[in-house]
RODO-2510 file (C-alpha; in nm, 4 decimals, decimal comma):
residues 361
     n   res          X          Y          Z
     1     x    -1,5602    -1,1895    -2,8988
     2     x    -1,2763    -1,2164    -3,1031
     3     x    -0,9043    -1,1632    -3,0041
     4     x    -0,6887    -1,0045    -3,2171
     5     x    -0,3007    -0,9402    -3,1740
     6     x    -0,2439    -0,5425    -3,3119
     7     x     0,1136    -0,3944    -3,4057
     8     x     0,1541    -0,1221    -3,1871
     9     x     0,0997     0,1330    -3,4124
    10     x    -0,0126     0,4674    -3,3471
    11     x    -0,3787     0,3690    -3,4442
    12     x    -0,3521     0,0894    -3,2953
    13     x    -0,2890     0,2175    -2,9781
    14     x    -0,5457     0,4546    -3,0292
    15     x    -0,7859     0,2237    -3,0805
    16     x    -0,7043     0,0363    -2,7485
    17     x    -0,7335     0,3452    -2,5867
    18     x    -1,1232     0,4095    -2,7335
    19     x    -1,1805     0,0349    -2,6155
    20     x    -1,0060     0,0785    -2,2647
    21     x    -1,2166     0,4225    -2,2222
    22     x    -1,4906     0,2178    -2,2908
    23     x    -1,4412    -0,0481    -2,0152
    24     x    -1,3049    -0,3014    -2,2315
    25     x    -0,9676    -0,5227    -2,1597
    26     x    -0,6693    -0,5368    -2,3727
    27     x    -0,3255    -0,7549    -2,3621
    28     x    -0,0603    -0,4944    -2,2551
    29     x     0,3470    -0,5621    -2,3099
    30     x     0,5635    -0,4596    -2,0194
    31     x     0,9224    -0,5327    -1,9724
    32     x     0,8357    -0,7652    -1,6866
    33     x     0,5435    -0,9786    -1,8213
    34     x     0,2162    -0,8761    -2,0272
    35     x    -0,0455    -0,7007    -1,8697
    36     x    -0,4540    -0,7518    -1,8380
    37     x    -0,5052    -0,3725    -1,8847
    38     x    -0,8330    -0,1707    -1,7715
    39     x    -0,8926     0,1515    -1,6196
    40     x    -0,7851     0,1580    -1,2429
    41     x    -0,9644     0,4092    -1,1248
    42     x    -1,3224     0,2905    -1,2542
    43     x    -1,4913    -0,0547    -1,0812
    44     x    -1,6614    -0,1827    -1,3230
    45     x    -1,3508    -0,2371    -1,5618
    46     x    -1,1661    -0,3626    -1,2557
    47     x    -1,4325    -0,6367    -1,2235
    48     x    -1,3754    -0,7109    -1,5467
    49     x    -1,0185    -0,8285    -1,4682
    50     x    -1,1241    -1,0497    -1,1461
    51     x    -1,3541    -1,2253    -1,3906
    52     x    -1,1694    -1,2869    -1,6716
    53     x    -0,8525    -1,3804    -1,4562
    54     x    -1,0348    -1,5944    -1,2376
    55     x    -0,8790    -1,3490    -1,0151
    56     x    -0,9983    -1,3860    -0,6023
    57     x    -1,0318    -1,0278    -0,5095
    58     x    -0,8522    -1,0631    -0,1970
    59     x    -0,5468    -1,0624    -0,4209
    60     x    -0,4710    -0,6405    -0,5332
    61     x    -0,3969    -0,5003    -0,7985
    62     x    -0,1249    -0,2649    -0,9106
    63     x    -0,1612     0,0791    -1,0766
    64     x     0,0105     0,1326    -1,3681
    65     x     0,1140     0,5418    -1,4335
    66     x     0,3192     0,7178    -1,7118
    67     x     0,4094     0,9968    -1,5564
    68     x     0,6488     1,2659    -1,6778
    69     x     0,8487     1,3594    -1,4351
    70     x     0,8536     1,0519    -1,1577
    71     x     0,8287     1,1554    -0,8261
    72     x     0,6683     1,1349    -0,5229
    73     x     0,5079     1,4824    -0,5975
    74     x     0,3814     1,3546    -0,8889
    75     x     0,1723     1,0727    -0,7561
    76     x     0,0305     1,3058    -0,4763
    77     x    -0,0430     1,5595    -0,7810
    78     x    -0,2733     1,3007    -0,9971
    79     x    -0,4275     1,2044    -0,6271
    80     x    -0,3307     0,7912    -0,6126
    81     x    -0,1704     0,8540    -0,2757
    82     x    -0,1984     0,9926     0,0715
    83     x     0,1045     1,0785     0,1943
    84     x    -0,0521     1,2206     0,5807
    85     x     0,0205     0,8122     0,6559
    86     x     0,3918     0,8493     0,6507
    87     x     0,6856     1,0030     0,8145
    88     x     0,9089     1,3176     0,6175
    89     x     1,1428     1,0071     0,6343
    90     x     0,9191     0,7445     0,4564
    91     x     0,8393     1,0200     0,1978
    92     x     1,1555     1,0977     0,1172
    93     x     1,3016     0,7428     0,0785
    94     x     1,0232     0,6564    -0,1431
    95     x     1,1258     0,9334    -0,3485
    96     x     1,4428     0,8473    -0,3916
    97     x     1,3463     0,5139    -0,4969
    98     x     1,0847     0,6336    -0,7315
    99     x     1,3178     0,8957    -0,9020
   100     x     1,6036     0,6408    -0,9075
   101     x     1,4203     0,3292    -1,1065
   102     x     1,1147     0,4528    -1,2655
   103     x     1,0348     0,3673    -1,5356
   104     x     1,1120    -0,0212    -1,4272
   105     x     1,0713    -0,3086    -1,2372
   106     x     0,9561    -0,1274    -0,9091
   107     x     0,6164    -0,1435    -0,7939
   108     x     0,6076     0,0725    -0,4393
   109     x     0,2982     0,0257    -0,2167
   110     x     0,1994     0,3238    -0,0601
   111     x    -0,1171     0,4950     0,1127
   112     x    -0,3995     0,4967    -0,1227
   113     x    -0,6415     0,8296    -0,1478
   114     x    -1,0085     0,8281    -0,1548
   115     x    -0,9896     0,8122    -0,5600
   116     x    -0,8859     0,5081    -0,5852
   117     x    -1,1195     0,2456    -0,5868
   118     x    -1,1186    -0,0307    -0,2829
   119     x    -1,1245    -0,3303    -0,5567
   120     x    -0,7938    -0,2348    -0,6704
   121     x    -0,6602    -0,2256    -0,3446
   122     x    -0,8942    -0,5425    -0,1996
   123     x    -0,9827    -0,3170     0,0235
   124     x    -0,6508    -0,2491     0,2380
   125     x    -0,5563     0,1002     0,3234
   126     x    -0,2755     0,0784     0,0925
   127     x    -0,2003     0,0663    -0,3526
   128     x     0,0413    -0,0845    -0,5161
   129     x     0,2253     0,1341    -0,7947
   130     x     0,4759     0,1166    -1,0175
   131     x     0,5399     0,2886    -1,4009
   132     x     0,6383     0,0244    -1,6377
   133     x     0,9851     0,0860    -1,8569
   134     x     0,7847    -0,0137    -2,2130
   135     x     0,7409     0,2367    -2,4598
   136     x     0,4175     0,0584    -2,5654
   137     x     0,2637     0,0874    -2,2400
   138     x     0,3751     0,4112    -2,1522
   139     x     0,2061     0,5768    -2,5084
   140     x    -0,1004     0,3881    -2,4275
   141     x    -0,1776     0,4887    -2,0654
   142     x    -0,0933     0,8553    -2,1972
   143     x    -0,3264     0,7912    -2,4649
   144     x    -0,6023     0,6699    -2,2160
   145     x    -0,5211     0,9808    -1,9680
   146     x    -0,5350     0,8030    -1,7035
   147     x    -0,3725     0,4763    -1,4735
   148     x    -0,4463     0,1644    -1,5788
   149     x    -0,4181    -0,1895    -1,3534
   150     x    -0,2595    -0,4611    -1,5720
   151     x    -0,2254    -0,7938    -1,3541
   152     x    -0,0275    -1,0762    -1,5710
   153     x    -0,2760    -1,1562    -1,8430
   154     x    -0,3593    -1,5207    -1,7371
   155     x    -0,5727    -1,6691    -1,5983
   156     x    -0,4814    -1,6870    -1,2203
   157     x    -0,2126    -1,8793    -1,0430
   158     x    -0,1128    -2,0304    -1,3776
   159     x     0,1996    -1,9175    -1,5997
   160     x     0,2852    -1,5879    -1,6522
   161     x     0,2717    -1,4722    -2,0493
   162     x     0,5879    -1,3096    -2,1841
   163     x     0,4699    -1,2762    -2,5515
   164     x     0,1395    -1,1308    -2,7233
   165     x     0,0904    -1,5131    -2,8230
   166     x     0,0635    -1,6169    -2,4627
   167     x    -0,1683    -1,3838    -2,3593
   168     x    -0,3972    -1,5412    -2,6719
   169     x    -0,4302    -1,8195    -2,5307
   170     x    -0,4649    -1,7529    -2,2373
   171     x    -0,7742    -1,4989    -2,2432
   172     x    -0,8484    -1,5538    -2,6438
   173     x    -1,2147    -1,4738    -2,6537
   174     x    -1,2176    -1,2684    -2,3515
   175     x    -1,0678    -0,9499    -2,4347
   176     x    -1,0573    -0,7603    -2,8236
   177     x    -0,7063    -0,6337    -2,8353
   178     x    -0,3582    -0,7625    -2,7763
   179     x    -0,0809    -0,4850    -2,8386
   180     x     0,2213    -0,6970    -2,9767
   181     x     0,5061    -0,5423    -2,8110
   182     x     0,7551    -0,8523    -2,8652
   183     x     0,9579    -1,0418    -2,6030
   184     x     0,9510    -0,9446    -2,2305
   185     x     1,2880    -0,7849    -2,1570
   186     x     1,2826    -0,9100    -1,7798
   187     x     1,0490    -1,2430    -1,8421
   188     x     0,9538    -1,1661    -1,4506
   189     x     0,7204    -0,9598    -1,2401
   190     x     0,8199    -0,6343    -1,0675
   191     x     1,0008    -0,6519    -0,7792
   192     x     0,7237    -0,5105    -0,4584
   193     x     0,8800    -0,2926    -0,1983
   194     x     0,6667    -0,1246     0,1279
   195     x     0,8192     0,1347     0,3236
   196     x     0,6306     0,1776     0,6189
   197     x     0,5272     0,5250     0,8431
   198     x     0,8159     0,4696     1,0060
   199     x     1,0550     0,4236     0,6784
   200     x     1,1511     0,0938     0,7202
   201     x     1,1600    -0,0584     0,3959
   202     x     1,0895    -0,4639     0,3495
   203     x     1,0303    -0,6717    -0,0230
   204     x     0,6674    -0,8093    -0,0250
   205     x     0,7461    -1,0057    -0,3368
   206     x     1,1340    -1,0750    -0,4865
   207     x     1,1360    -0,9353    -0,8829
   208     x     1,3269    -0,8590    -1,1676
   209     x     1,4763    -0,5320    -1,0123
   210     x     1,7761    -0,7452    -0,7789
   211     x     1,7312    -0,6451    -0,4025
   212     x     2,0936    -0,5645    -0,3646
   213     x     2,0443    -0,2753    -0,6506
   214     x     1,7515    -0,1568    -0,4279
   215     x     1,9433    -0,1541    -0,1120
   216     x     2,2761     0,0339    -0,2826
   217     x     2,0090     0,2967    -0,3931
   218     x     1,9379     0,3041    -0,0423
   219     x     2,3137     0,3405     0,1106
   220     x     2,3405    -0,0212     0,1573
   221     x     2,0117    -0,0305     0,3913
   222     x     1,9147    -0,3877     0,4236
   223     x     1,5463    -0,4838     0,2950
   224     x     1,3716    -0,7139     0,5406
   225     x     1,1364    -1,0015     0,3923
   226     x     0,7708    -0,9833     0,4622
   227     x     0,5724    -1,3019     0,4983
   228     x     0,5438    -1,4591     0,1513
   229     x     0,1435    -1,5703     0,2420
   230     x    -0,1510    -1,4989     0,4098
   231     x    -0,4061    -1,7283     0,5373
   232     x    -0,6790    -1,4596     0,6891
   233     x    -0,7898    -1,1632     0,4828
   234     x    -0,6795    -0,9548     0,1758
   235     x    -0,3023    -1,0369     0,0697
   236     x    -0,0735    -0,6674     0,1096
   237     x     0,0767    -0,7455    -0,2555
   238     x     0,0024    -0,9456    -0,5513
   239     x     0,2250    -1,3190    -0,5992
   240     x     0,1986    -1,3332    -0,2074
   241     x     0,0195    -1,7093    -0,2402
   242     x     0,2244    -2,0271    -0,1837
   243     x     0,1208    -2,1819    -0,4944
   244     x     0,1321    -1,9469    -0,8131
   245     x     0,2884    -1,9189    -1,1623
   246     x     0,1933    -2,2778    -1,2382
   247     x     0,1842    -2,5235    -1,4945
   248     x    -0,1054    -2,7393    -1,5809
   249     x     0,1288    -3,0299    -1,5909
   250     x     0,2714    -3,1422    -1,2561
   251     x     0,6274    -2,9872    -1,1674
   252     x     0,8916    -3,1784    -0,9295
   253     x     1,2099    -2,9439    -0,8288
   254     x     1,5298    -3,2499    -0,8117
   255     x     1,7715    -3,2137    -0,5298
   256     x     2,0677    -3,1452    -0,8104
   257     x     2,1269    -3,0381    -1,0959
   258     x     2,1294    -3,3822    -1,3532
   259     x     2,4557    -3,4195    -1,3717
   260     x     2,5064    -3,4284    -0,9925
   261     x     2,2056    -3,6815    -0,8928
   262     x     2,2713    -3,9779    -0,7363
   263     x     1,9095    -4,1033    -0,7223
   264     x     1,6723    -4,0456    -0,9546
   265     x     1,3320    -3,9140    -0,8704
   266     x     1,0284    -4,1483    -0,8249
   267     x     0,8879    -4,1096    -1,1912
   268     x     0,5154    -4,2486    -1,1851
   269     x     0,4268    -4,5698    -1,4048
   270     x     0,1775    -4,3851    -1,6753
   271     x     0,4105    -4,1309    -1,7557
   272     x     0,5348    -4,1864    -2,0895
   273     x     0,7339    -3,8538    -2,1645
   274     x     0,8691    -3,6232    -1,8993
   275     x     0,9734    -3,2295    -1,9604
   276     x     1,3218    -3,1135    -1,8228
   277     x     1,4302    -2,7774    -1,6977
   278     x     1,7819    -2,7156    -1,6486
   279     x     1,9173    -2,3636    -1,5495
   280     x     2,2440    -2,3777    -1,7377
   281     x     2,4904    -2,5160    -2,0030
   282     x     2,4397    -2,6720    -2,3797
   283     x     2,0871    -2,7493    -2,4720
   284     x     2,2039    -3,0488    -2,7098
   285     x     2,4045    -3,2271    -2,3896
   286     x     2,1438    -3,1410    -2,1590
   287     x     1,9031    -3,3526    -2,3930
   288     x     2,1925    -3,6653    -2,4125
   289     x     2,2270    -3,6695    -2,0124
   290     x     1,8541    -3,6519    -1,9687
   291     x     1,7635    -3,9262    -2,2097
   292     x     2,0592    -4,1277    -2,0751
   293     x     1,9125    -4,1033    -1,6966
   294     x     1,5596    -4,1238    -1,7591
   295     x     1,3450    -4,4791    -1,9289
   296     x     1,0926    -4,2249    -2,1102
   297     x     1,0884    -3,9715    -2,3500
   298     x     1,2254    -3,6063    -2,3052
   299     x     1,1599    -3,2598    -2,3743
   300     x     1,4333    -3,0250    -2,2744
   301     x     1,5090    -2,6206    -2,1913
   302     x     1,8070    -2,4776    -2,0891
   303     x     1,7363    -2,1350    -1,9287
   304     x     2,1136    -1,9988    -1,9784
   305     x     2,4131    -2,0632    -2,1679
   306     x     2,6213    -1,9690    -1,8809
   307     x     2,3779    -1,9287    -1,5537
   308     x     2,3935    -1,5486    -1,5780
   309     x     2,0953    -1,4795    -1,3547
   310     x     1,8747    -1,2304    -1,5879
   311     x     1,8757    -1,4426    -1,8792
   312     x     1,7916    -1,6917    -1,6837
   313     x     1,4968    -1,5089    -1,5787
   314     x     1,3623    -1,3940    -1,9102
   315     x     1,3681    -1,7185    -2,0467
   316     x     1,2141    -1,8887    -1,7527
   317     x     0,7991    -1,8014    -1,8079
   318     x     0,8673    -1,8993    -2,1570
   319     x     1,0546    -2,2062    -2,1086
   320     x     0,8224    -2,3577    -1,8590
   321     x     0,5135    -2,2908    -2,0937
   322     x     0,6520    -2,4871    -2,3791
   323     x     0,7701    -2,7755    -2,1277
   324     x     0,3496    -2,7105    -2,0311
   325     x     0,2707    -2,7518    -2,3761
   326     x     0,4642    -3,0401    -2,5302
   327     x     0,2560    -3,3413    -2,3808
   328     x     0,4736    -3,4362    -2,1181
   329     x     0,3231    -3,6039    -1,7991
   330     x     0,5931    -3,4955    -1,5585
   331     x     0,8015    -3,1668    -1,5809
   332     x     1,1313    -3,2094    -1,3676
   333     x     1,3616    -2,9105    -1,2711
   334     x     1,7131    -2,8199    -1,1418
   335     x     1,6954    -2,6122    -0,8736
   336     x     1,7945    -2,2751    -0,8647
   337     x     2,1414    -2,2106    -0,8527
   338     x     2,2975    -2,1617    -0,4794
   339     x     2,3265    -1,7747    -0,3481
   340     x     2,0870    -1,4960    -0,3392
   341     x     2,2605    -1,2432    -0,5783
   342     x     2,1097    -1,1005    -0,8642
   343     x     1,7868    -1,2376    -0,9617
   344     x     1,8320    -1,6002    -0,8063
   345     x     1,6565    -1,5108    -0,4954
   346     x     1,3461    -1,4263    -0,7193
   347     x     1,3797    -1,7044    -0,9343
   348     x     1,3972    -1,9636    -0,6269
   349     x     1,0522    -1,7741    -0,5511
   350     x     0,8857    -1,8931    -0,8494
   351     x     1,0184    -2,1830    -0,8779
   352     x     0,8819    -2,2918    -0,5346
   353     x     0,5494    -2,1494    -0,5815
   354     x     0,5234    -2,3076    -0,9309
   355     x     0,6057    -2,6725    -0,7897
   356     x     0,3699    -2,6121    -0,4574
   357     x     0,0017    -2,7625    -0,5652
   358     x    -0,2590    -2,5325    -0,4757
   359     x    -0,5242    -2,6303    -0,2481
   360     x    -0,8102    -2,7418    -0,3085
   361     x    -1,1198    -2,5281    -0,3428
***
């Protein structure tokens, strides 16, 4: 099969449509990352994104809608949820939610109805949902009729794709279509929130929508953390593994930023060039202080001029991949910033799970 990367233009999109009606797969821009699109509601295209991901199905999916009015009504009207599994209170807190930031970052898991199929869901009595803020995605789940699941369009636990050129090679071969929808605008995933029968609300997986924004929306109700893993059984929300969002090449997190280490990290013997990540400040002095401390060539990114957390964040999927991609042996990191404002907490998330090998087999 070949892959080819489509403008979105109106036939363009139209054509994705015909090939997503006819349970093909096609590279999808959101504002978080790009999407592995197929129809949610039908198996066998659902399948089709375990296999090409190298997905495990005991990790869910999430349901992408484009729906014109969002609300809570709405989702019970096109018959994705059940809402007899939660309290008047639940209901109406996830309303509010839903009315306040969708289209965006929010993915809401909720009780799933009998339509949707248990491969989305891995099975557990609950789907993850959320309506993406991208005009490209919007037009073309309106042109399909109906949801679409779009995991990051990688293959699994590796780096997220943030441009219509990562998601080619990544999956080139695999899927037809990639709808070219530039940039992401966040650069990471959606931000998972439950609110249980009994309207407590906790984060299954830190995003780009800030918790603190969540919990003013809220009346300044704190959001409790649910486990970040599961060892037994289907995980409740997607990016819930320990290791995740990885490079190929190995990745070390330092103690300090460079220009506060005191020790240097133990560097093995047949590396001969190392990648750096640093989170803030001049790219050109970042490269000096690096090449200064370190007896081996460098590759550098600098994820922020000035460590404002959300451009840190959209640059940080892209950075890593070209630190993945320019022959280094060793990619080093700062660690994220101190505090848990704004998108740091998330950003400390993947940058954990990115460093943590995965286990074998």
């Amino acid at each position: 099969m070949k892959t080819v990367i489509l403008k979105p233009t109106k036939d363009s999109i139209s054509l994705c449509a015909e090939q997503l009606k006819s349970g093909e797969l096609i590279g999808l821009p959101t504002e978080t990352v790009y999407g592995l699109a197929g129809l949610a509601l039908a198996p066998e295209s659902l399948a089709k994104i375990f296999e090409a991901k190298s997905r495990p199905t005991m990790d869910p999916l999430i349901v992408h809608v484009a729906l014109e009015t969002p609300s809570t009504a709405a989702l019970m009207k096109e018959k994705l949820i059940d809402p007899k599994e939660l309290s008047d209170a639940a209901v109406k807190k996830i309303d509010r939610l839903i009315r306040k930031f969708w289209p965006g970052p929010l993915t809401l898991v909720l009780p799933k109805s009998s339509l949707v199929p248990d491969l989305a869901t891995s099975g557990l009595p609950t789907v993850a949902i959320r309506m993406p803020a991208h005009p490209v995605a919007l037009e073309l789940i309106r042109a399909v009729g109906s949801p679409l699941c779009a995991p990051s369009a990688n293959q699994f636990g590796k780096i997220s794709p943030t441009s219509a050129a990562d998601v080619k090679k990544e999956l080139d071969g695999k899927i037809p279509s990639i709808l070219d929808g530039g940039e992401c605008e966040r650069g990471i995933e959606s931000t998972i929130i439950l609110v249980d029968e009994d309207a407590e609300v906790f984060c299954l997986r830190p995003g780009s929508l800030a918790l603190e924004e969540i919990e003013a929306a809220l009346d300044g109700e704190k959001i409790r953390m649910k486990a970040l893993d599961s060892s037994q059984g289907p995980l409740k929300a997607p990016g819930m593994l320990k290791s995740h969002y990885a490079p190929k090449t190995p990745l070390m997190v330092l103690e300090h930023r460079l220009d506060r280490l005191t020790t240097l990290p133990q560097i093995p013997q047949t590396a001969k060039k190392i990648g750096v990540l640093v989170m803030e400040g001049n790219l050109q002095q970042a490269e000096n202080l690096a090449e200064a401390m370190f007896d081996h060539a460098v590759e550098v990114r600098s994820l922020s001029r000035d460590g404002e957390s959300n451009e840190m964040a959209r640059n940080f999927f892209r950075a890593l991949r070209e630190l993945d991609e320019c022959g280094a042996d060793l990619i080093l990191s700062e660690p994220i910033p101190n505090g848990t404002g704004g998108l740091l907490y998330a950003l400390r998330d993947r940058l954990k799970k990115a460093s943590t090998p995965a286990k074998a087999g």
